[in-house]
Each structure stands twice: as structure tokens, then as C-alpha cells.
C-alpha positions as CSV (number, residue, x, y, z in Angstrom):
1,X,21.9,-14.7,17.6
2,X,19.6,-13.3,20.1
3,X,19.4,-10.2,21.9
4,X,18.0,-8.3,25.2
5,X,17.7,-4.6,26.0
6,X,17.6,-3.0,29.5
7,X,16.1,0.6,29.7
8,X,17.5,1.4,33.2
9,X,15.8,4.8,34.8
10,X,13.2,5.0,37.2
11,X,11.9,7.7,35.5
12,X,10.9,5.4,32.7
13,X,8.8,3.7,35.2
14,X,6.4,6.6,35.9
15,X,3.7,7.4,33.3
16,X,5.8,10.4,32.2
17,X,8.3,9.6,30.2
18,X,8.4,6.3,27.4
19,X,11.5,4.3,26.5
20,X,12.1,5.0,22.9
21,X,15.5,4.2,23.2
22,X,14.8,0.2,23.0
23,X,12.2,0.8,20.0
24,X,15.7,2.3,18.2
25,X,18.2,-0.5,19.4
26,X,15.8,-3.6,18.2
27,X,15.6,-1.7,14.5
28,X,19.0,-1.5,14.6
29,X,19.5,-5.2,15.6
30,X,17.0,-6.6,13.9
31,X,18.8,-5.3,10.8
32,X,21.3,-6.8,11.7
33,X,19.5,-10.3,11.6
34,X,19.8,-10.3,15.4
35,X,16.4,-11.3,17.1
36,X,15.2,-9.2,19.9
37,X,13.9,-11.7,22.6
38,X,13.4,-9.7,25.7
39,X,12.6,-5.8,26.9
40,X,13.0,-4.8,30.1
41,X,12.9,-1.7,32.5
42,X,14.8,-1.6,36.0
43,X,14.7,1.2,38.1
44,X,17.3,3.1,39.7
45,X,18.1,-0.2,42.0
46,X,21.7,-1.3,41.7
47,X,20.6,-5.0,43.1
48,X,17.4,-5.6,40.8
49,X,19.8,-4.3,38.2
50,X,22.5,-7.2,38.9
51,X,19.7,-9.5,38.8
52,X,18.5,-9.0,35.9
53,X,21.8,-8.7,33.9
54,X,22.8,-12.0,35.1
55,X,19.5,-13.2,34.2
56,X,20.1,-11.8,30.5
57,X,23.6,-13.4,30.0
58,X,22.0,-16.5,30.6
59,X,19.8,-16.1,27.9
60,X,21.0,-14.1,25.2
61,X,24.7,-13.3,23.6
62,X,23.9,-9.9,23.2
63,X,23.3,-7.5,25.5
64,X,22.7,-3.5,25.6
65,X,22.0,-1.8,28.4
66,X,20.9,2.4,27.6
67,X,20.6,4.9,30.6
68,X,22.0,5.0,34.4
69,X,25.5,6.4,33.2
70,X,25.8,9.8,34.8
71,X,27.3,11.1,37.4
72,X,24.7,11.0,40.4
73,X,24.6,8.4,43.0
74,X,21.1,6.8,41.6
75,X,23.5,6.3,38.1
76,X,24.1,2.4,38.8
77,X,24.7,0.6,35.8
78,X,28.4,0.2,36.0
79,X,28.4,-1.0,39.3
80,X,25.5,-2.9,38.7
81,X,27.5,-4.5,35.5
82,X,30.1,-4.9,37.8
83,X,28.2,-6.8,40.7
84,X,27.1,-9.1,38.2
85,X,30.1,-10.2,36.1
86,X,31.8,-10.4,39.7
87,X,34.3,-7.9,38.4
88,X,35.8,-4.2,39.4
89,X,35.2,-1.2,38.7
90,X,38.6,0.6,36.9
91,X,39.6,3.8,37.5
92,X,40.8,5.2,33.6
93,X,43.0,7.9,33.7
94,X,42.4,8.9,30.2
95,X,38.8,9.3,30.6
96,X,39.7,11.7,33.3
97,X,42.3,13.9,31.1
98,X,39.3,13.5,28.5
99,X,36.4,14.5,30.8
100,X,38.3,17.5,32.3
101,X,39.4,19.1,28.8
102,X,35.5,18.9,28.0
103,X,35.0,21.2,30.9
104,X,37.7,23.1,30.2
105,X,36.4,23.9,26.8
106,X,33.1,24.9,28.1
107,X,35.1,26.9,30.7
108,X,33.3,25.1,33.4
109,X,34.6,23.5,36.1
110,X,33.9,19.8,36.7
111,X,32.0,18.9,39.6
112,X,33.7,16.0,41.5
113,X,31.1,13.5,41.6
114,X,32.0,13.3,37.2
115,X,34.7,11.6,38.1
116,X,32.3,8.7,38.3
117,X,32.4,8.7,35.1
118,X,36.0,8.0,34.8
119,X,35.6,4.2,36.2
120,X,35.3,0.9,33.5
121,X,33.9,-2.0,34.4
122,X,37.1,-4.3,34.6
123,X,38.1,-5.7,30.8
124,X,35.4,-3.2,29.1
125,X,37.0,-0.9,26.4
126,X,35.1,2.8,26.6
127,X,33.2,4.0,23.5
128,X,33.8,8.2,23.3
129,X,30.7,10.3,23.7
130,X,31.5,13.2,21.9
131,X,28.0,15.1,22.3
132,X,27.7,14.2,26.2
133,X,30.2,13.5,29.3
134,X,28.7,10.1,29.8
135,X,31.4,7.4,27.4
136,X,29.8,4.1,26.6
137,X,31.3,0.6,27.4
138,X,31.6,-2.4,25.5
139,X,32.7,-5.6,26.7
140,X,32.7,-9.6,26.5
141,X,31.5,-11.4,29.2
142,X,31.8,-15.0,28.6
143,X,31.4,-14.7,24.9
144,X,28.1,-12.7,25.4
145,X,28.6,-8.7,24.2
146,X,27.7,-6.2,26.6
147,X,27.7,-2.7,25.8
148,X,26.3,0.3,28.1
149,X,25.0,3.1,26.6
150,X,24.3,6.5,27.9
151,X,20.5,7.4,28.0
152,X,19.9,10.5,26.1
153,X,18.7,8.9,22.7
154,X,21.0,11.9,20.9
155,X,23.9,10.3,22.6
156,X,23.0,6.4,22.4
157,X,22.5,6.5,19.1
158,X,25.3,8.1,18.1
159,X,27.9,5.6,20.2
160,X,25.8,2.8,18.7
161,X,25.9,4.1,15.1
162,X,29.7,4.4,15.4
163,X,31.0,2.3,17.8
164,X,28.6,-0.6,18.3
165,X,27.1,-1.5,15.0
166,X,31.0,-2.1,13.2
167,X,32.0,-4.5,15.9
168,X,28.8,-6.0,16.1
169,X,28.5,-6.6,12.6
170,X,32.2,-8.4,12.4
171,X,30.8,-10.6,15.6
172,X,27.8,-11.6,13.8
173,X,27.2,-14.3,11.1
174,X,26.0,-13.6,7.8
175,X,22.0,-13.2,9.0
176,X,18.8,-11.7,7.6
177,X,15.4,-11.1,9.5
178,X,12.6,-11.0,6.9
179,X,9.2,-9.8,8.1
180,X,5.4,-10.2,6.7
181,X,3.0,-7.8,8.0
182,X,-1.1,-9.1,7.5
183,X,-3.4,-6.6,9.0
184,X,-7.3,-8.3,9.6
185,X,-10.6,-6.8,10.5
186,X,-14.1,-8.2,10.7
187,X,-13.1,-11.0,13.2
188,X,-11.8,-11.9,16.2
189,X,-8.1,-12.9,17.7
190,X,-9.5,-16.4,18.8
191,X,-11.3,-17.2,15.7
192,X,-8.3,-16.2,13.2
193,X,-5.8,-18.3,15.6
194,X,-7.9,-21.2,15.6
195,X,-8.0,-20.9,11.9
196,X,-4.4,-20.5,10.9
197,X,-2.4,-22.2,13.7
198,X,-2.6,-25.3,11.9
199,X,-0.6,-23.6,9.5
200,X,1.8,-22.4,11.6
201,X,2.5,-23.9,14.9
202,X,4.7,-26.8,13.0
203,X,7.4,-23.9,12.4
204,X,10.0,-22.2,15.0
205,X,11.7,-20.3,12.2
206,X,9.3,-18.0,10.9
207,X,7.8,-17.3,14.3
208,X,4.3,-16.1,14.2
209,X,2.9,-13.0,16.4
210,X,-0.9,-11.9,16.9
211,X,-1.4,-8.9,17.9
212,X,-4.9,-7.7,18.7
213,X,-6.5,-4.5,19.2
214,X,-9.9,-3.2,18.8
215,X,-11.3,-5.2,16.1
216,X,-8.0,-4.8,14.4
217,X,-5.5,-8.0,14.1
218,X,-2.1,-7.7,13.2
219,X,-0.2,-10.8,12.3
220,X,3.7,-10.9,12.0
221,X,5.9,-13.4,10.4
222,X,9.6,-13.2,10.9
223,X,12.0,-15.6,9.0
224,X,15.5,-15.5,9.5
225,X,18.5,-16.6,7.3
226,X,21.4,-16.6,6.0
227,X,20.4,-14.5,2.7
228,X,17.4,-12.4,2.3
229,X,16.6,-15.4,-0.6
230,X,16.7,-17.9,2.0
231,X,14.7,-15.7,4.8
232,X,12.0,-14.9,1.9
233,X,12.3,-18.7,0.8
234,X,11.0,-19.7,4.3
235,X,8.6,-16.7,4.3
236,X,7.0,-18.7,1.2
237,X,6.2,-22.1,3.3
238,X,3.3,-20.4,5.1
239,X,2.6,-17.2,4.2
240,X,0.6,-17.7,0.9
241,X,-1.2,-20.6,3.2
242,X,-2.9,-18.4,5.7
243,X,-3.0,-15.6,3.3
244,X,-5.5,-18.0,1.5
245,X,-7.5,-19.0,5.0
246,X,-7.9,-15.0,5.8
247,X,-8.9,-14.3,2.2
248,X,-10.8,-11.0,2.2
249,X,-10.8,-10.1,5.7
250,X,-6.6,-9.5,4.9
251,X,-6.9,-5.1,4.2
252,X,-3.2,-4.6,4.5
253,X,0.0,-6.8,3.5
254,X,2.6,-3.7,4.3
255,X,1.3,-2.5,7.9
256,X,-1.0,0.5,6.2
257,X,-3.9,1.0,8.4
258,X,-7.6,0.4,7.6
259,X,-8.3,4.5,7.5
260,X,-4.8,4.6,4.5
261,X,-6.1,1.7,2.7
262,X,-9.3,3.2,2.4
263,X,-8.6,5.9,0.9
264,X,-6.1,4.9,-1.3
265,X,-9.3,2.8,-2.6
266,X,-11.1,6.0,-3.0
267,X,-8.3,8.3,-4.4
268,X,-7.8,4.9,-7.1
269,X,-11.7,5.5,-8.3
270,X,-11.9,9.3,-8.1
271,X,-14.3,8.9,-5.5
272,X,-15.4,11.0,-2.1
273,X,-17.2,10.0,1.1
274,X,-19.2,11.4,3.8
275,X,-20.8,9.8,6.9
276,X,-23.6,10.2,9.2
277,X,-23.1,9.2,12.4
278,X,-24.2,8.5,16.1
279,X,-23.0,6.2,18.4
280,X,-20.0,6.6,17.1
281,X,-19.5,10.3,18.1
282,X,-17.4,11.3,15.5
283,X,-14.9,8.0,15.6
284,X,-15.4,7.5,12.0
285,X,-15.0,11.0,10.8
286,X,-12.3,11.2,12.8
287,X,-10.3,8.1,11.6
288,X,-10.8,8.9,8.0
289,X,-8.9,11.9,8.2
290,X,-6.4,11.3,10.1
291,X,-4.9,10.2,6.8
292,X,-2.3,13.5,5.2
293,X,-4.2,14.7,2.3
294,X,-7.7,12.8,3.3
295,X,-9.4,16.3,2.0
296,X,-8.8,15.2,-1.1
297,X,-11.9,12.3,-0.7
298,X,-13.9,13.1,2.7
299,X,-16.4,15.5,2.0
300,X,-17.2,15.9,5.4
301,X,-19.9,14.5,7.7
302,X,-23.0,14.8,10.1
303,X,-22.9,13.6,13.8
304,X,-27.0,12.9,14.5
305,X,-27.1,11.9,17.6
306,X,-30.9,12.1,18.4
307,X,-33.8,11.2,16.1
308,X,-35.0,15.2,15.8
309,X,-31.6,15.4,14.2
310,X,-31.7,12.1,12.1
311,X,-34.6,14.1,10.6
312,X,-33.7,17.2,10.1
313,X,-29.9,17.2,9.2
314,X,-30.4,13.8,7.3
315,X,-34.1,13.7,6.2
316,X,-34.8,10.6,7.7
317,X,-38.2,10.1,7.7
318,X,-39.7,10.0,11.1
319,X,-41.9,6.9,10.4
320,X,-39.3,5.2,9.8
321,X,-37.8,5.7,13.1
322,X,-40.8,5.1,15.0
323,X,-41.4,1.7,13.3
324,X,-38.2,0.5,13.1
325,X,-36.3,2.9,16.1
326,X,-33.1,4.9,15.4
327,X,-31.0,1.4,15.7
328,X,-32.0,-0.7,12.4
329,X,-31.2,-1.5,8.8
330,X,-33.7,0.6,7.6
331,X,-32.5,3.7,9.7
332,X,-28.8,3.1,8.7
333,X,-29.8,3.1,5.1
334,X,-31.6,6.5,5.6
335,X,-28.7,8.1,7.2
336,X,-26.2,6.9,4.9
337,X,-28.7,8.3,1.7
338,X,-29.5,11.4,3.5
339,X,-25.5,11.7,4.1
340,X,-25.4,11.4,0.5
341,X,-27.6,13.6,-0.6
342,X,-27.0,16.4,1.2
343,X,-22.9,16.2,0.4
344,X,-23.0,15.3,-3.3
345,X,-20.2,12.2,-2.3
346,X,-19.7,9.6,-3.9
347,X,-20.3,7.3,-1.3
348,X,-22.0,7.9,2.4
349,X,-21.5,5.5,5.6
350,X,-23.5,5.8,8.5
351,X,-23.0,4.4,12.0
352,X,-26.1,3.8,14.7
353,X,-26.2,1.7,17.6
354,X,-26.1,0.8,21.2
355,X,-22.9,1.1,22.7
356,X,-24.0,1.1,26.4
357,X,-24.3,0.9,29.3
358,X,-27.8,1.0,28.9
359,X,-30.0,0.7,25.9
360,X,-32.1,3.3,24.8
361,X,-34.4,1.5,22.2
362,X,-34.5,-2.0,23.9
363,X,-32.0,-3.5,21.4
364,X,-29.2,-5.4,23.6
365,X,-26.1,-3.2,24.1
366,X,-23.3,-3.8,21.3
367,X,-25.5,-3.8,18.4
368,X,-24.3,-1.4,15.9
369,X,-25.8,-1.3,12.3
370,X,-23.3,-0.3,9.9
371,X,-25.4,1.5,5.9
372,X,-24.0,2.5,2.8
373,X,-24.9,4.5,0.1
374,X,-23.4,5.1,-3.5
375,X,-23.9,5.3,-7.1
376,X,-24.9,1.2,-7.5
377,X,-28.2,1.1,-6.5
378,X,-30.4,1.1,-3.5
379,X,-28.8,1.8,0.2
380,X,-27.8,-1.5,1.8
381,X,-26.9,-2.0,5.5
382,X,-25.3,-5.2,7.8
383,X,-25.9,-5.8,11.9
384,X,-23.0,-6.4,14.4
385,X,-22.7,-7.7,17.8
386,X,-19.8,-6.1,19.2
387,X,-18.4,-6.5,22.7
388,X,-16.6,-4.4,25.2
389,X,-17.4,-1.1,27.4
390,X,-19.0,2.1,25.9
391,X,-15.7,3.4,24.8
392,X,-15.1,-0.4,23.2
393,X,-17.8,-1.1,21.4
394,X,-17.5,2.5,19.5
395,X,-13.8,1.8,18.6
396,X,-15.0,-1.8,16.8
397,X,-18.4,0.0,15.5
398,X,-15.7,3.0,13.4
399,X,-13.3,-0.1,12.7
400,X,-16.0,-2.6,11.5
401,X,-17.6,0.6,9.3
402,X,-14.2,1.3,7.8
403,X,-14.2,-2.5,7.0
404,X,-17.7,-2.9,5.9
405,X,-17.2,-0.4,3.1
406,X,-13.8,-1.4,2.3
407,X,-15.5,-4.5,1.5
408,X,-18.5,-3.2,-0.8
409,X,-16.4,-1.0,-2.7
């Protein structure tokens, strides 16, 4: 089966406030085996609301709606529900009696617009908020289950956990969602689909999702089946197949990030890192300890930025830089030795490069010159031509440095 969610608020539609609510309800389904096809957001608009539920029950024979259950005249998802079922709203007396000993506990009195909280939309049994005055509603519509939920996650997750999720799971055929999670640097989303949607455009059931960011790919494969053997069975078809066409470039089978895996490589061999770095500002640095317990391998680091300081913090040798400039192999490899030296690590990785909008040593903006340094031998470096804007390019120069010495080591 296949489900939607509508987040209705139109506070969610500012930049202020995020819906966390749906990220909740599609863990929850997707446990379930139920397959989340559709996200959506509606304001405060009782007609766009309409719409789009009658939209939904076209496609999908579940639906949950969270938020737009209060008391106020902009709270329009029952009517909205209403409107779009073509039913009424129900006055429920013993929602009232139920509403008014809540207040009566709190020795409050109850305002009188709560009382539109009182109403069911016509056929819908009400799901009992004990930790808010908002009470859920669940309801068939056609054969499609509806349920609205209150918006306050403290609330919806609690009517969900204990009201929703038993009849949902008597509802639902026996059904597992099994997931593969491949995480990919050092390339880019239209190279990696070109090479693996031969492999997997044939299938519906897994589906395959690429996500991209900067210089780091995420591909998901979902199967779903009647037994977690049968979802893993179909998992088998294709995931050894493209794990074979990625081959190295694959850092992560579990979701980790490149920064985790990275260290869980050093913490493995007992080894520390340091880095030396420029156009990167501090990127680098920065992602490798964002890892918990990262002190326990990055020794720290040195952000050069201009040559005076290549030379003095690093002991690059100034020759070097007027032969070659600051952006080369043979400046990398400096930086990464001096780095090294200077910290007693293990390892050192430097970063240098152009990342725009103009060049400052005539190389063409987006080359970045990842070095290394360690206990093998002699310093070794590798040249990139990233693309993007300033901020861009220095996000894929950190993520292809991470990569580069994931690589060596």
C-alpha cells in the first residue's frame, strides 16, 4: 500500500519553522511496509486544503493529515476533510463532556470557540488526546484510511503510537520495506546514473533514488515484500551489480558520512591527521571533527592562506612557490609535509586552490590540488576541476580531500 502525508499550517510555509512531523509519520509507515509516495504542505486555506485531499484519495489508500486541529478560525482541516468527502461535520456530545472536564481539572474555563473541537467529520471515530485538547480522527473514505492528527509532534505521536499504528497494522498485509544505502564520492550524479541505470531501470520493485549533494552521491534501494527474506531476496538482484560498477568510489554501505568513515579508518590503524589548508578556509578541519570523539585522531591543523604563511607556519620553501605558485602539486606536497612535521601526525592533507570568482595565480577557477603526507614514502598530490560558485567549489575541494585520502590510506 501507498501512503501520503499533509502538513497543514501556514506557519510551516515560512522559513521559521520545519515540518518534522512527516519525517516521523513516513518512519513509522515505512515500518510498516507502507511506501510513502507524496509530501505535501497546505497553508491555512480551507479550499487548497479540499483540493488537495481529494487529490490524495485518488492516489493513495492511506492518508494522514497532522496540524490545523485547534480551536481558531484558520484551524481548517475538519472542514476541509469535510468539503472534500462531501460529508458533515458532527457535533459529538461526548467530546464536549470530555473537553469541558479537561478545563475543569485545570480549573480553567473553556473558551467557546473549543467547542470546535467537539465536531467529527461525519462516519470518523475520534482518537483521545490525552496530553492536548485537540482529539484526532480516523476514518474510511472509500476504502482509503484517513486519520487527522493534531500538530504538536508531543501529541501526534502519541495518538499515532496508540491509536493509529494497531488499526493500521490489522488493515495492512503482511509487508516489509528493505532499504540499501551506497554513499559515492569522487564523481558526479550524471556519470554514476549513466553507469548503473542499466542495472536498474528494468526494476519497479526495488525503486532506485539518487540523491546528490556537493560531491557527495547518495543512492537508495528500497525493496518491498512480503517477508524481510523476500524484500532482501530482491535487494540481491541488483545491489551486488552496481556495487561492482561503483567499486571503490562506494565509502559507505550504512549511510555513515565520509568525515565517520574516515576516521573509523584512522581509529582502526592507530593513526592521527593534521591538515594545512587554504582555499578551503577551514572546510576540512572543520568536517573531520564534527565526528564525537574525532580528538582521539585529528591533531589539529594550519589554515595558510597566503604564501608568507605557507612559509612560515608550513616551511614551504619560497622557491617553490614562485616557480610553481601557491596552486600546484609541488606546493600541496609541501604543505601537506610541513603539516606533518610540525604536528608529529601520522598523516597530513593539505588543500590549495582556486575557488573564485577570480583567479589569483592565472590557473582557471575550480582547480584545487588535493597532497598527502605519511609514513610510506615521499609526499604525493592529485589535481581537480571542480565546478560551482566560491562557496561550491570549496565544499567539493574538503569532500574530494576527505575522499582522496580515504582512498590512499
Amino acid at each position: 500500500m501507498n501512503a501520503e502525508i499533509i502538513a497543514v499550517g501556514s506557519e510551516l510555509l515560512t522559513p521559521d519553522r520545519v515540518d518534522t512531523n512527516s519525517l516521523y509519520l513516513t518512519q513509522q509507515l515505512n515500518t510498516l511496509g507502507v511506501e510513502v509516495r507524496r509530501k505535501s504542505v497546505v497553508g491555512d486555506d480551507r479550499e487548497l486544503l479540499a483540493e488537495e485531499v481529494k487529490f490524495a484519495l485518488q492516489r493513495s489508500e492511506i492518508l494522514v493529515l497532522s496540524g490545523g486541529l485547534g480551536p481558531t478560525e484558520d484551524d481548517v482541516t475538519r472542514d476541509a476533510v469535510a468539503d472534500a468527502l462531501g460529508r458533515a461535520l458532527v457535533f459529538s456530545p461526548a467530546l464536549l463532556d470530555a473537553l469541558t472536564g479537561r478545563f475543569a481539572k485545570l480549573n480553567r474555563k473553556m473558551a467557546e470557540n473549543n467547542r470546535r473541537q467537539t465536531y467529527l467529520v461525519e462516519g470518523a471515530e475520534a482518537l483521545p488526546n490525552a496530553r492536548g485538547t485537540a482529539p484526532g480522527q480516523w476514518l474510511n473514505a472509500n476504502g482509503r484510511a484517513v486519520m487527522l492528527l493534531p500538530g504538536p509532534p508531543h501529541e501526534m505521536k502519541a495518538i499515532f503510537e496508540e491509536d493509529c499504528l494497531p488499526r493500521l497494522t490489522r488493515m495492512l498485509p503482511p509487508q516489509v520495506i528493505r532499504t540499501r544505502f551506497l554513499r559515492v564520492a569522487g564523481m558526479g550524479e550524471s556519470d554514476l546514473d549513466q553507469l548503473i541505470s542499466p542495472i536498474y531501470k528494468p526494476y519497479t520493485n526495488p525503486v532506485t533514488t539518487i540523491l546528490a549533494g556537493a560531491g557527495d552521491i547518495q543512492v537508495h534501494l528500497r525493496a518491498r515484500g512480503g517477508t524481510t527474506a523476500e524484500a532482501e531476496a530482491l535487494l540481491e538482484e541488483i545491489a551486488p551489480r552496481i556495487e561492482e560498477r561503483l567499486g571503490d568510489r562506494i565509502y559507505s554501505r550504512d549511510g555513515s558520512s565520509l568525515e565517520t568513515v574516515v576516521g573509523h579508518m584512522l581509529r582502526k590503524r592507530g593513526a592521527t591527521v593534521s591538515v594545512a589548508e587554504s582555499c578551503t578556509g577551514g572546510l576540512l578541519g572543520q568536517r573531520i571533527t564534527n565526528v564525537a570523539g574525532s580528538s582521539a585522531y585529528f591533531v589539529g591543523g594550519f589554515l595558510a592562506y597566503t604564501d608568507r604563511l605557507k612559509v612560515n607556519l608550513l616551511g614551504v620553501e619560497a622557491g617553490i612557490l614562485a616557480l610553481h605558485t601557491s596552486v600546484s602539486e609541488e606546493a600541496a606536497k609541501a604543505m601537506a609535509a610541513g603539516a606533518r612535521a610540525r604536528t608529529g601526525s601520522t598523516y597530513a592533507i593539505s588543500v590549495t586552490g582556486e575557488a573564485g570568482p577570480e583567479s589569483a595565480t592565472g590557473v582557471p577557477v575550480g582547480t584545487v590540488i588535493v597532497g598527502m603526507a605519511g609514513p610510506e614514502g615521499d609526499p604525493h598530490a592529485e589535481r581537480y576541476t571542480l565546478f560551482g560558485d566560491r562557496n561550491g567549489i570549496r565544499a567539493r575541494a574538503a569532500q574530494w580531500a576527505l575522499d582522496y585520502f580515504r582512498r590512499r590510506i
